[in-house]
DODO-479370 format. One record per atom (N, C-alpha, C, O, CB): x, y, z; residue in one letter. Coordinates in pm, whole numbers, plus 50000, padded with zeros to 5 digits. Glycine has a CB too. Layout:
BEGIN
XYZA...
END
This chain:
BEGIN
495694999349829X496775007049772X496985002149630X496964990049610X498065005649857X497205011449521X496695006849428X498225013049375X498425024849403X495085010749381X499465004749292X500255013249242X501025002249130X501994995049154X501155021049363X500315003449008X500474998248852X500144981148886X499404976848974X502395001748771X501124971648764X500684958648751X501354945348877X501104933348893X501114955648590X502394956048951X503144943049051X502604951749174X503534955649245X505304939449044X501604954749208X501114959749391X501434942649475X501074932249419X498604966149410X502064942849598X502344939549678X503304926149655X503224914849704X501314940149739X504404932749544X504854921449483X506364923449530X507144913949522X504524920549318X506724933849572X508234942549591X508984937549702X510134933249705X508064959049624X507924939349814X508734942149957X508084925450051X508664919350142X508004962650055X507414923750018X506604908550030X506994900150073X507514892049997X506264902149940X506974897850184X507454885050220X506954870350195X505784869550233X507504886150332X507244862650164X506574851850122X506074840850267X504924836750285X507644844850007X506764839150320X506864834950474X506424843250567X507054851850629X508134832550516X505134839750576X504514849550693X505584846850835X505444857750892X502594844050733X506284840950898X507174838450986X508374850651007X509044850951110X507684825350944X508554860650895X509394864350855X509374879150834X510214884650762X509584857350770X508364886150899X507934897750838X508834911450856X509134913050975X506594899650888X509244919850785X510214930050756X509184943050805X507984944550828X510814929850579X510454951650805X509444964050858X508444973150737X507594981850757X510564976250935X509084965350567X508454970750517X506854965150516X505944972450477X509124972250418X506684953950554X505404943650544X504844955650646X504194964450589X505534923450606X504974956550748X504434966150870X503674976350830X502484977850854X505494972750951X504804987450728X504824996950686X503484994550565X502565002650557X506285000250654X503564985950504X502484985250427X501204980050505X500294988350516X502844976850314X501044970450547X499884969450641X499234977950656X498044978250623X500044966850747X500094990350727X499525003250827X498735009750693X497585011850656X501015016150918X499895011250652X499305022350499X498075017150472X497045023350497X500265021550330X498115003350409X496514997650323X495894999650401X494745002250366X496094982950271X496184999950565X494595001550633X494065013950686X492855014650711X494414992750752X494895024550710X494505040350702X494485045150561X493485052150551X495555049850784X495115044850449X494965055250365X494535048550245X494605036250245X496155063750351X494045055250127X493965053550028X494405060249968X494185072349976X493225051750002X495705051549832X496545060249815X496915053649677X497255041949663X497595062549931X496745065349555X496645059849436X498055068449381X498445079549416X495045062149358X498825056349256X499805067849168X498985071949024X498285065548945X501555059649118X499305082049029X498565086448920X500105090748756X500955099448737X497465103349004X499685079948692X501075074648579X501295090648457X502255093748386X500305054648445X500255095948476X499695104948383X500985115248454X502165112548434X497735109148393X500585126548532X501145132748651X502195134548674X502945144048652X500925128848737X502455116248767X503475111848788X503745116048964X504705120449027X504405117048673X502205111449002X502195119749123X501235106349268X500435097449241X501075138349065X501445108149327X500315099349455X499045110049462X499075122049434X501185097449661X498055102849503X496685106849531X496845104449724X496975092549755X495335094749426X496835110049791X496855101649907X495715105749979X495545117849965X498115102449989X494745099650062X493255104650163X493475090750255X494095080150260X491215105650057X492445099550329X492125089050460X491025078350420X490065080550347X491475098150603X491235069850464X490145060850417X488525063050506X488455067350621X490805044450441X487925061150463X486675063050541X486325053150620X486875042150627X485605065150467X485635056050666X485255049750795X483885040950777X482945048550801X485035061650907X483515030650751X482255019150775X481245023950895X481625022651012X482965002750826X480335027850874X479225027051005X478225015251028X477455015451124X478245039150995X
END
C-alpha cells in the first residue's frame, strides 16, 4: 500500500502487544489489494493483488 512519504506511520502501533483494529484493517488491506493514491487526481487506484503460482 503505497500512500505519499509517512505509509504505515499513522495508525501504527508501536507495541506489537497492543494491536488496534486499525493495525487489522491494514494488514487485511496490504495483503489483498493493491492500492495506490494518485496526488495528481487526487484519487485511489485500488486492484486485487495477484496471485504467486
Amino acid at each position: 500500500m503505497i500512500v505519499g512519504d509517512h505509509r504505515g506511520q499513522l495508525y501504527k502501533v508501536k507495541d506489537a502487544k497492543k494491536k488496534t483494529i486499525y493495525d487489522y484493517t491494514i494488514e487485511y488491506l496490504e495483503g489483498k489489494y493493491d492500492i495506490m493514491y494518485n496526488e495528481i487526481s487526487h484519487d485511489f487506484q485500488i486492484s486485487l493483488k495477484k496471485r504467486k503460482k
